[in-house]
mmCIF entry with sequence, helices, sheets and N, C-alpha, C, O atoms, coordinates in Angstrom:
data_MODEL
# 
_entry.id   MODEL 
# 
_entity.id                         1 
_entity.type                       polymer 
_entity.pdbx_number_of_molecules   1 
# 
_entity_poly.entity_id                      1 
_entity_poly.type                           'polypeptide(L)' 
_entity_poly.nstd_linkage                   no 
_entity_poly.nstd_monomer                   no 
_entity_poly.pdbx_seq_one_letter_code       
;(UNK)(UNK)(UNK)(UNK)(UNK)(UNK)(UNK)(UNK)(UNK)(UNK)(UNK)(UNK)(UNK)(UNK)(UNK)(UNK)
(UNK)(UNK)(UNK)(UNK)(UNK)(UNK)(UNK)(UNK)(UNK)(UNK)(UNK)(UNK)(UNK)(UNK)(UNK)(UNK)
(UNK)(UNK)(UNK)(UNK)(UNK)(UNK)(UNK)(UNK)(UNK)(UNK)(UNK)
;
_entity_poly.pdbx_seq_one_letter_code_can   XXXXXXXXXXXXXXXXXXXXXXXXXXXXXXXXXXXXXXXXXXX 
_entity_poly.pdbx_strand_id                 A 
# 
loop_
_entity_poly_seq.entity_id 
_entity_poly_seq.num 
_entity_poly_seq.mon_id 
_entity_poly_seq.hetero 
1 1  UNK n 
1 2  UNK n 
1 3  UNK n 
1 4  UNK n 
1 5  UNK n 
1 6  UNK n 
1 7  UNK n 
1 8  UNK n 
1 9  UNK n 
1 10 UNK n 
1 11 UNK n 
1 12 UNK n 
1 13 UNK n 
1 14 UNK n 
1 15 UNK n 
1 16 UNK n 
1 17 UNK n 
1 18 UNK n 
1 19 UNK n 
1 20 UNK n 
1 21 UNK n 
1 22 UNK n 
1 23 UNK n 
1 24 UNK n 
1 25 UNK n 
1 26 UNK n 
1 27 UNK n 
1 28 UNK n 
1 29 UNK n 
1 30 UNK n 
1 31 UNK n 
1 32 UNK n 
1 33 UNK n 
1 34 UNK n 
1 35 UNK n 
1 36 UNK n 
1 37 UNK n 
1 38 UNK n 
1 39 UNK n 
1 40 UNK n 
1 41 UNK n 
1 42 UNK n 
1 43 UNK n 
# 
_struct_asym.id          A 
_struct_asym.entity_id   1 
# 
loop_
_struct_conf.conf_type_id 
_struct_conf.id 
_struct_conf.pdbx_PDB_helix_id 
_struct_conf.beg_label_comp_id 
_struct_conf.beg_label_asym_id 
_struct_conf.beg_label_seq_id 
_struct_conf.pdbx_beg_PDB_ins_code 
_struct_conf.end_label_comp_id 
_struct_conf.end_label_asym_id 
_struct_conf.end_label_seq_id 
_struct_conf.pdbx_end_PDB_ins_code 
_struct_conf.beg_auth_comp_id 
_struct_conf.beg_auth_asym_id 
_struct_conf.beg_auth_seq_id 
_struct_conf.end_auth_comp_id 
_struct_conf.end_auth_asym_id 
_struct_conf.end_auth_seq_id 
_struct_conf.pdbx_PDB_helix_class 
_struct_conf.details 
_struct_conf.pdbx_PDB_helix_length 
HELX_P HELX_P1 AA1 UNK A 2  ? UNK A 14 ? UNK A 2  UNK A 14 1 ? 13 
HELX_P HELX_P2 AA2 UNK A 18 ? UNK A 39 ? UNK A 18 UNK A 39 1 ? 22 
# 
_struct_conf_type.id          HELX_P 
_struct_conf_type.criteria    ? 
_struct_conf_type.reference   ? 
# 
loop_
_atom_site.group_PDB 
_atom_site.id 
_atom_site.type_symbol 
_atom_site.label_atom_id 
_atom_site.label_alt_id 
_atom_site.label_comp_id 
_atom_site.label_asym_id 
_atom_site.label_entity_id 
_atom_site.label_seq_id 
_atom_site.pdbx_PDB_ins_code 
_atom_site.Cartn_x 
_atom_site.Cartn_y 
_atom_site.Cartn_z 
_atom_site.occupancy 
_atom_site.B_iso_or_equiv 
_atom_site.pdbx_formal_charge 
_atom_site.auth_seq_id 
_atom_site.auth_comp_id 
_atom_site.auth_asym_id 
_atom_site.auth_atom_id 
_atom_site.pdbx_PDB_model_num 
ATOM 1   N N  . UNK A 1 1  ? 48.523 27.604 135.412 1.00 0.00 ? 1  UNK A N  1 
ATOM 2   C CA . UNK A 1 1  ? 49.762 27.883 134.725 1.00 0.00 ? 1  UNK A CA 1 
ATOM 3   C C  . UNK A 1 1  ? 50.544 28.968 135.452 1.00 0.00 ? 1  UNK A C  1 
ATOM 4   O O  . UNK A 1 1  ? 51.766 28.816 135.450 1.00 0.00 ? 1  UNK A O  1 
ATOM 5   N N  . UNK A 1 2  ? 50.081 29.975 136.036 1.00 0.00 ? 2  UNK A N  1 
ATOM 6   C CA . UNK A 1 2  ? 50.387 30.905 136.770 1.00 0.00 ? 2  UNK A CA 1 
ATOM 7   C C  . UNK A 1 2  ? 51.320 30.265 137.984 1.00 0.00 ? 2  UNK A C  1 
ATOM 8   O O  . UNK A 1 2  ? 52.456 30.687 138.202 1.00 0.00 ? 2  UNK A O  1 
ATOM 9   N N  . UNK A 1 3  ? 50.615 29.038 138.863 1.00 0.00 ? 3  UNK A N  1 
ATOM 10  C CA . UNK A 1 3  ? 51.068 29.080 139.984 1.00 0.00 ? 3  UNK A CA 1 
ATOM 11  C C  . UNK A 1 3  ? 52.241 28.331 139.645 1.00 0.00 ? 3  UNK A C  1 
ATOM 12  O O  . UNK A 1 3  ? 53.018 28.206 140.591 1.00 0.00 ? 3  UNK A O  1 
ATOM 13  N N  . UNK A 1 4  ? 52.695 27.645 138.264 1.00 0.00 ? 4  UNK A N  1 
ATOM 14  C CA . UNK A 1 4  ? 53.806 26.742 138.110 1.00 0.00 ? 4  UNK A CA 1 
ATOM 15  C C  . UNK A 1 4  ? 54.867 27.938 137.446 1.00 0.00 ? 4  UNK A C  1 
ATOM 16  O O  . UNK A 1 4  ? 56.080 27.813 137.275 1.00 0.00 ? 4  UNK A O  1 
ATOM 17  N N  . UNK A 1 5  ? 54.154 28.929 137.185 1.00 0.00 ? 5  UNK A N  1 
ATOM 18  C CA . UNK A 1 5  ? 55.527 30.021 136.204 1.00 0.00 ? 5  UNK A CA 1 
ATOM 19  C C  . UNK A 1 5  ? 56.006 30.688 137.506 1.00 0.00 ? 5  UNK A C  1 
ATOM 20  O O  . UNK A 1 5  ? 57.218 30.902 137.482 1.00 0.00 ? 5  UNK A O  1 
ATOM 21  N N  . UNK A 1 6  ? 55.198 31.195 138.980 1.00 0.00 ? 6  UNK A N  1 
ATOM 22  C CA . UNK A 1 6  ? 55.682 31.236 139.650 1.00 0.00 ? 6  UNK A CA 1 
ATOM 23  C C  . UNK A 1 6  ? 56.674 30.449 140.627 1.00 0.00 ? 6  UNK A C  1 
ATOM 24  O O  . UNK A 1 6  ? 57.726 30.914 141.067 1.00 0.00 ? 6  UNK A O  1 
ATOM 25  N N  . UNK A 1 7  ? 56.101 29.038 140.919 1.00 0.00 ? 7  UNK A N  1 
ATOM 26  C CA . UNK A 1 7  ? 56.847 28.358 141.305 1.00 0.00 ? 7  UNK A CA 1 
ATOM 27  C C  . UNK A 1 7  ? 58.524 28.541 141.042 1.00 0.00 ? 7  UNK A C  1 
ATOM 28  O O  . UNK A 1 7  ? 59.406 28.940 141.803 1.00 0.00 ? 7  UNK A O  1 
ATOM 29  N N  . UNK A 1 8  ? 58.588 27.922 139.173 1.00 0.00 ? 8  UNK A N  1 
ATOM 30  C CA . UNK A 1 8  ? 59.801 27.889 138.955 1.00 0.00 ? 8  UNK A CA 1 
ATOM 31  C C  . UNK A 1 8  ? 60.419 29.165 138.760 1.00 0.00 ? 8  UNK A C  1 
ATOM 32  O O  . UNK A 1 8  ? 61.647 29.077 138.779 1.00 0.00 ? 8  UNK A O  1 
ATOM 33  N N  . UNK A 1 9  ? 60.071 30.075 138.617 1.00 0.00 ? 9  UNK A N  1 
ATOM 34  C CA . UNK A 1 9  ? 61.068 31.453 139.163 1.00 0.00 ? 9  UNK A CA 1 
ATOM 35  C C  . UNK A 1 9  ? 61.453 31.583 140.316 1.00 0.00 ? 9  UNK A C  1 
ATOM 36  O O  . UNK A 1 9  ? 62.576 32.050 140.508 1.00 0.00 ? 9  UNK A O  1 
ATOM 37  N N  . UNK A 1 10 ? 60.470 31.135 141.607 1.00 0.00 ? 10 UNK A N  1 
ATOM 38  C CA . UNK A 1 10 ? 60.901 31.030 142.507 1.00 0.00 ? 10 UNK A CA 1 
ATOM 39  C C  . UNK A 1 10 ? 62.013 30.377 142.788 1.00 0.00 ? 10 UNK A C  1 
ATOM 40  O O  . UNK A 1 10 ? 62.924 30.932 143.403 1.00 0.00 ? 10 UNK A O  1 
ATOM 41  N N  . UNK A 1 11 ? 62.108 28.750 142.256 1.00 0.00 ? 11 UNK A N  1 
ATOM 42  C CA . UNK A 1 11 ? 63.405 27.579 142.868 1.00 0.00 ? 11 UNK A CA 1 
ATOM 43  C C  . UNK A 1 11 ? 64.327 28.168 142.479 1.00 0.00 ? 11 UNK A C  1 
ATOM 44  O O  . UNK A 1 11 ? 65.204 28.359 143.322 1.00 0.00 ? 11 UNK A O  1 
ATOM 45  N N  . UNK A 1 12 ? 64.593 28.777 140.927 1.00 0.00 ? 12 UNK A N  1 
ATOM 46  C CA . UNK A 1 12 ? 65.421 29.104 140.694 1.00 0.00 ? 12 UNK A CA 1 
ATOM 47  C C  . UNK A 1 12 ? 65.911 30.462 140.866 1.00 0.00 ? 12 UNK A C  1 
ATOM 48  O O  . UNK A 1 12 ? 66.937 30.660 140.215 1.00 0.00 ? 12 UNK A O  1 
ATOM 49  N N  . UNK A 1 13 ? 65.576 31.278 141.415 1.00 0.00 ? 13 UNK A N  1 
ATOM 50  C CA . UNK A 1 13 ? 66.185 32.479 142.342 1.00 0.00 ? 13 UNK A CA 1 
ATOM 51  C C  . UNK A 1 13 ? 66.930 32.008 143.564 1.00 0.00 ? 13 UNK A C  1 
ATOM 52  O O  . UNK A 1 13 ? 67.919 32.563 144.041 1.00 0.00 ? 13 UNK A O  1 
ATOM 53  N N  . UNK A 1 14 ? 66.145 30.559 144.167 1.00 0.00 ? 14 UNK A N  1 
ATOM 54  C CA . UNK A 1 14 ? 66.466 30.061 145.467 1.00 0.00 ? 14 UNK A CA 1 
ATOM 55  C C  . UNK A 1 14 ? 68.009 29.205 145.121 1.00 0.00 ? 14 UNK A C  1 
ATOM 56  O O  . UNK A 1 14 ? 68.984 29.074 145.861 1.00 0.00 ? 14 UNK A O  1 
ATOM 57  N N  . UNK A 1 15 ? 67.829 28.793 143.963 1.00 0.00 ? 15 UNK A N  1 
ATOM 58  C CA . UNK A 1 15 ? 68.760 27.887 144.005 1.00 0.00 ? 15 UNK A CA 1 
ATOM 59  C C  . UNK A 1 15 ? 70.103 28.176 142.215 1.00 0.00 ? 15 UNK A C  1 
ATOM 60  O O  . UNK A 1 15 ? 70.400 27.400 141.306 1.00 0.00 ? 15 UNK A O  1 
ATOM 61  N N  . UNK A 1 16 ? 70.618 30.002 142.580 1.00 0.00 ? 16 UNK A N  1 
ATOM 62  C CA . UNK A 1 16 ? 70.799 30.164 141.706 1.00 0.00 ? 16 UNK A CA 1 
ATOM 63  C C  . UNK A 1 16 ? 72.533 30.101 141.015 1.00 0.00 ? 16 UNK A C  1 
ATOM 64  O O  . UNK A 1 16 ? 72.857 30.657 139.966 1.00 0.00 ? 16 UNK A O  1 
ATOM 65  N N  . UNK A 1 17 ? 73.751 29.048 142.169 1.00 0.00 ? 17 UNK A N  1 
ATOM 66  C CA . UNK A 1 17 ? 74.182 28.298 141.518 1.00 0.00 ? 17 UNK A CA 1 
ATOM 67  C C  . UNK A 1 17 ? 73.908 27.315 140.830 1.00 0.00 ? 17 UNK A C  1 
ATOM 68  O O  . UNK A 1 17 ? 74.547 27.386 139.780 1.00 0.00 ? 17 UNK A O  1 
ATOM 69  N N  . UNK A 1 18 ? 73.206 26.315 140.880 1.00 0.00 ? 18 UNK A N  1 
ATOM 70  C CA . UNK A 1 18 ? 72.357 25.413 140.269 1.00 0.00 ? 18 UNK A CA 1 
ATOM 71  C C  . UNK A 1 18 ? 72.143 25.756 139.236 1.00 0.00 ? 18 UNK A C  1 
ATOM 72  O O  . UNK A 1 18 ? 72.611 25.168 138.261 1.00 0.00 ? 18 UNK A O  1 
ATOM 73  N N  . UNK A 1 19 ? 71.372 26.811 139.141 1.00 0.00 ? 19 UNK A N  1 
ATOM 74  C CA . UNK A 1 19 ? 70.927 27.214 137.671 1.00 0.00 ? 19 UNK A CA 1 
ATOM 75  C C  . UNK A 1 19 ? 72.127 27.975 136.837 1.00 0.00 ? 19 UNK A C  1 
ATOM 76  O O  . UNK A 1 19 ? 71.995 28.019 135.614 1.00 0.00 ? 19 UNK A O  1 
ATOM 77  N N  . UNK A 1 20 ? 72.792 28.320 137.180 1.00 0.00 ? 20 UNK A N  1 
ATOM 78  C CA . UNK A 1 20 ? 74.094 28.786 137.035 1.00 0.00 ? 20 UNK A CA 1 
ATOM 79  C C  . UNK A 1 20 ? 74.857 27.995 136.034 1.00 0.00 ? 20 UNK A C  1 
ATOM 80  O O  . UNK A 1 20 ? 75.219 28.291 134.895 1.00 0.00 ? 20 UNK A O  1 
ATOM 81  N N  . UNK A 1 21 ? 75.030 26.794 136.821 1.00 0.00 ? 21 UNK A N  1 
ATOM 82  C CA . UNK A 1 21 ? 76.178 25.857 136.087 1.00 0.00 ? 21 UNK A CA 1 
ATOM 83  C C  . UNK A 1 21 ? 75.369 25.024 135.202 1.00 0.00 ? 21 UNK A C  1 
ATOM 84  O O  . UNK A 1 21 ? 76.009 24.329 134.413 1.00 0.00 ? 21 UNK A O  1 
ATOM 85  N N  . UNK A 1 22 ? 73.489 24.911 135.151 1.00 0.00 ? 22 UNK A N  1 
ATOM 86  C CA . UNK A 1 22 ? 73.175 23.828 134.331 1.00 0.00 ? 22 UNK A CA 1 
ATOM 87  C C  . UNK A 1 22 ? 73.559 24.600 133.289 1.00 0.00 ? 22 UNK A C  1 
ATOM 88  O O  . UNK A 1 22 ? 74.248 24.150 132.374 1.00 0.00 ? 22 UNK A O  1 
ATOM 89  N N  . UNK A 1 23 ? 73.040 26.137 133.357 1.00 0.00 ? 23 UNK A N  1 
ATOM 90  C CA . UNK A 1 23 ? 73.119 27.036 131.735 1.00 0.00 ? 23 UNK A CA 1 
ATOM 91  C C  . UNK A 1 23 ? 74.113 26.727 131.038 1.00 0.00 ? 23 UNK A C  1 
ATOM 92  O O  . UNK A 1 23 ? 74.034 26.374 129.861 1.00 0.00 ? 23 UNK A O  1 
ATOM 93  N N  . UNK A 1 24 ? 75.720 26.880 132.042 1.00 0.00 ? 24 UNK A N  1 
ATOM 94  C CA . UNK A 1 24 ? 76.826 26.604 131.742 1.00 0.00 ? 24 UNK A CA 1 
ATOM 95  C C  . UNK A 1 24 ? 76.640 25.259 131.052 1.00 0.00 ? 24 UNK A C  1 
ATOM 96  O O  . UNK A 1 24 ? 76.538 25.173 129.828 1.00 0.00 ? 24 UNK A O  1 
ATOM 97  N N  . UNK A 1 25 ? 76.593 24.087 131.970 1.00 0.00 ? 25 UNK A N  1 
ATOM 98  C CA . UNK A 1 25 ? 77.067 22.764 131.584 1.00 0.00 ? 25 UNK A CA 1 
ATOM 99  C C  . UNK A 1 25 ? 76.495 22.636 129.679 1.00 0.00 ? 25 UNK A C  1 
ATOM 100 O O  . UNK A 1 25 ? 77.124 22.212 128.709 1.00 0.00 ? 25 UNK A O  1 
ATOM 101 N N  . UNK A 1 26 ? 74.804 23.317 129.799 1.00 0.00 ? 26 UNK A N  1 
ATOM 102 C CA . UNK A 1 26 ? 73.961 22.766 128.566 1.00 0.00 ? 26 UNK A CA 1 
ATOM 103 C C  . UNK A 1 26 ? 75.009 23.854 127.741 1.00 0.00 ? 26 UNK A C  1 
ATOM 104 O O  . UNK A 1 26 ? 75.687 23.114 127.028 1.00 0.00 ? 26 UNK A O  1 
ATOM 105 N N  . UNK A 1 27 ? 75.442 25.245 127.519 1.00 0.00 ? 27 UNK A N  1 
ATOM 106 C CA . UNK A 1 27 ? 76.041 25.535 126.759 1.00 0.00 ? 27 UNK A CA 1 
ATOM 107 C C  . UNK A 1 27 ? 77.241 25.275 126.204 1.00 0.00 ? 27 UNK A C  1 
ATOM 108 O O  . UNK A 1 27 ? 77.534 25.568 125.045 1.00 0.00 ? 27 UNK A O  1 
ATOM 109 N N  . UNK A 1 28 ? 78.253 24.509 127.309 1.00 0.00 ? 28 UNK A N  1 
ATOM 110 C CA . UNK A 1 28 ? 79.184 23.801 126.887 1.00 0.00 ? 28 UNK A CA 1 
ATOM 111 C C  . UNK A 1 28 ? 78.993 22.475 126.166 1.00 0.00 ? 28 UNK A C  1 
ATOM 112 O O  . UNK A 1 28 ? 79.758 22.344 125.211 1.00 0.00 ? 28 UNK A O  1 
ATOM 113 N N  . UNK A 1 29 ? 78.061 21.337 126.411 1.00 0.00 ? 29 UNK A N  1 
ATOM 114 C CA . UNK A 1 29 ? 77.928 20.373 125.671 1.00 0.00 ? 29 UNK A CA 1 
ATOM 115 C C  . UNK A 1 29 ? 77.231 20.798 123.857 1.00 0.00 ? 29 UNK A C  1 
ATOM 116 O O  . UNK A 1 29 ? 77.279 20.116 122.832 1.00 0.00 ? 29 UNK A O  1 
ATOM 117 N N  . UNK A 1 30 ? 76.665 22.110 124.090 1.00 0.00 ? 30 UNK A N  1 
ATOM 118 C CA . UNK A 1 30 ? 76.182 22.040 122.990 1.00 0.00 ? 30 UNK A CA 1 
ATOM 119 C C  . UNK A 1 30 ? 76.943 22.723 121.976 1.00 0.00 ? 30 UNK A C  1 
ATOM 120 O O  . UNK A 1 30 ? 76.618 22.789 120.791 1.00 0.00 ? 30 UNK A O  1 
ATOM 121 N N  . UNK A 1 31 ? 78.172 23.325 122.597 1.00 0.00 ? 31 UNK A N  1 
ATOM 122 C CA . UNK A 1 31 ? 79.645 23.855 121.760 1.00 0.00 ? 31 UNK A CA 1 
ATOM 123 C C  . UNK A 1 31 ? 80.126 22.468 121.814 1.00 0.00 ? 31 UNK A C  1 
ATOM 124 O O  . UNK A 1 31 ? 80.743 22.573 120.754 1.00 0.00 ? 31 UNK A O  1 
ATOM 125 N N  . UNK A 1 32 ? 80.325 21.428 122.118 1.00 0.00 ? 32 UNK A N  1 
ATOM 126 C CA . UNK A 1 32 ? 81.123 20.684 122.033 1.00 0.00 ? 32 UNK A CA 1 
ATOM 127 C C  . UNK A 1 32 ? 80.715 19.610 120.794 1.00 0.00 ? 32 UNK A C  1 
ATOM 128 O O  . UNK A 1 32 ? 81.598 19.074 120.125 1.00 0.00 ? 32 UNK A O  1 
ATOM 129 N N  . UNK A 1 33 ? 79.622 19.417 120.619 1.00 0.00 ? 33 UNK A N  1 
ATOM 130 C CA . UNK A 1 33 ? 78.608 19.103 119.978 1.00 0.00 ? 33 UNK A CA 1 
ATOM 131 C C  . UNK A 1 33 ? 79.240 19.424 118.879 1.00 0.00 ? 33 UNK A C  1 
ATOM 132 O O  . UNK A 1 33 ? 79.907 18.639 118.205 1.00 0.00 ? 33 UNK A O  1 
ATOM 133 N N  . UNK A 1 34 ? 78.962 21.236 118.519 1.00 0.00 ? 34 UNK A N  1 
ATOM 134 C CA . UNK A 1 34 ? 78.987 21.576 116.989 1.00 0.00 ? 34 UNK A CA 1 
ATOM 135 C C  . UNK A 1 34 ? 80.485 21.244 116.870 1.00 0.00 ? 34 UNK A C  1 
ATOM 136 O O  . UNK A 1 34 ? 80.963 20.832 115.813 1.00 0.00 ? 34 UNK A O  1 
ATOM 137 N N  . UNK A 1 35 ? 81.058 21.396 117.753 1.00 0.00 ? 35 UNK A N  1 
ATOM 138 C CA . UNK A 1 35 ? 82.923 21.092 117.472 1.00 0.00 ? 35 UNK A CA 1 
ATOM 139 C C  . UNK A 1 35 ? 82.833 20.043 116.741 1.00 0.00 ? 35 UNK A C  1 
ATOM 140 O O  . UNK A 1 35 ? 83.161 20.066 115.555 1.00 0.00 ? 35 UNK A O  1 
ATOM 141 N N  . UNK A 1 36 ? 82.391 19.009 117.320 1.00 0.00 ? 36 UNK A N  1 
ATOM 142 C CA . UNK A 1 36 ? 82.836 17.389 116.789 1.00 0.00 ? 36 UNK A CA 1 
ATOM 143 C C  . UNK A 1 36 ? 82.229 17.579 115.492 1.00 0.00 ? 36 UNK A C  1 
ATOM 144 O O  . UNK A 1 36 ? 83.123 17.561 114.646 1.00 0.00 ? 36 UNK A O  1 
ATOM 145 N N  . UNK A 1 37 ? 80.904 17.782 114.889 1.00 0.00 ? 37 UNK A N  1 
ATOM 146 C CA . UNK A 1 37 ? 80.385 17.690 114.186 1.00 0.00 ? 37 UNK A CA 1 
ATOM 147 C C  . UNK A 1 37 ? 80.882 18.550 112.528 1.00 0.00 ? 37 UNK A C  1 
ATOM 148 O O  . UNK A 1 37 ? 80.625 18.198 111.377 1.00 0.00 ? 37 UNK A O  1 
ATOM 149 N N  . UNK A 1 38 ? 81.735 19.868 113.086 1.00 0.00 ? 38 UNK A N  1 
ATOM 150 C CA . UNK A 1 38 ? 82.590 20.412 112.193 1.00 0.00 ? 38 UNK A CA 1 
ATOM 151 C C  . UNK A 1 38 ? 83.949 19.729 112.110 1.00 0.00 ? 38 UNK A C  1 
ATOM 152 O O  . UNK A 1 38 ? 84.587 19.948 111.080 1.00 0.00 ? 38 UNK A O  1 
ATOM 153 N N  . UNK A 1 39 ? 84.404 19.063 112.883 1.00 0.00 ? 39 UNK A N  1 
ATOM 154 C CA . UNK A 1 39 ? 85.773 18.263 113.028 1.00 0.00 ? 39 UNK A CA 1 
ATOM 155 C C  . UNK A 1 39 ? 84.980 16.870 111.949 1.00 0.00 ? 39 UNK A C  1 
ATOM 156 O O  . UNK A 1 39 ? 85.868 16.284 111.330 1.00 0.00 ? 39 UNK A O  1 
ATOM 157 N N  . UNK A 1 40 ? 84.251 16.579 111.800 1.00 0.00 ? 40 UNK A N  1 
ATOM 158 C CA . UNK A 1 40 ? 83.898 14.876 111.479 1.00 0.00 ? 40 UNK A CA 1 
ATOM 159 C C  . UNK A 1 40 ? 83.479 15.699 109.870 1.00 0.00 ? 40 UNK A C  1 
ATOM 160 O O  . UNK A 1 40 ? 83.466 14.978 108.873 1.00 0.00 ? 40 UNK A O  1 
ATOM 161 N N  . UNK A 1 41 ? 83.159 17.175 109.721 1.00 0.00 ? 41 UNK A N  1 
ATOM 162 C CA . UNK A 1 41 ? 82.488 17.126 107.873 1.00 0.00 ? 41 UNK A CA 1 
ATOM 163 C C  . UNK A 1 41 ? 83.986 17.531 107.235 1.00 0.00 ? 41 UNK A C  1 
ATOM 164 O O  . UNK A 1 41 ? 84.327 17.325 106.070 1.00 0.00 ? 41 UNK A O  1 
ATOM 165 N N  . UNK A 1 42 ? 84.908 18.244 108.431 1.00 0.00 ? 42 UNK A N  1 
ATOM 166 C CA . UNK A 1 42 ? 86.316 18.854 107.650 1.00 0.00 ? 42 UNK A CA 1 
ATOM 167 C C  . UNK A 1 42 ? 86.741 17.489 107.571 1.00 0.00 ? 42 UNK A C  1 
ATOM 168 O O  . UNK A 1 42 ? 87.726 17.716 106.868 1.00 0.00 ? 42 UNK A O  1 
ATOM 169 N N  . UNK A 1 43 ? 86.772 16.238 107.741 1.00 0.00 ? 43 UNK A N  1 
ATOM 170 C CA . UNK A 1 43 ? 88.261 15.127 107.689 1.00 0.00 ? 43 UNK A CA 1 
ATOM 171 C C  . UNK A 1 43 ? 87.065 14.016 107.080 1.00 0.00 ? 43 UNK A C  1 
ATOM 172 O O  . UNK A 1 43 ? 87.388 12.868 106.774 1.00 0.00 ? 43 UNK A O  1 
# 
């Protein structure tokens, strides 16, 4: 378990636009998400 918690700290230091924009992308779909879902209980 060790050598995989290292691993992925590693890629992602290496590759830290990447990780950058997924954070982004997953936090935007998941605002967009609650949007619709408050737009669809108001109407």
């Amino acid at each position: 378990m060790n050598i995989l918690k290292n691993l992925s700290i590693r890629n992602l230091k290496l590759n830290r636009k990447r990780t950058i924009s997924t954070i982004i992308g997953i936090i935007l779909s998941v605002a967009l998400i609650c949007a619709v879902a408050t737009m669809r209980n108001k109407f």
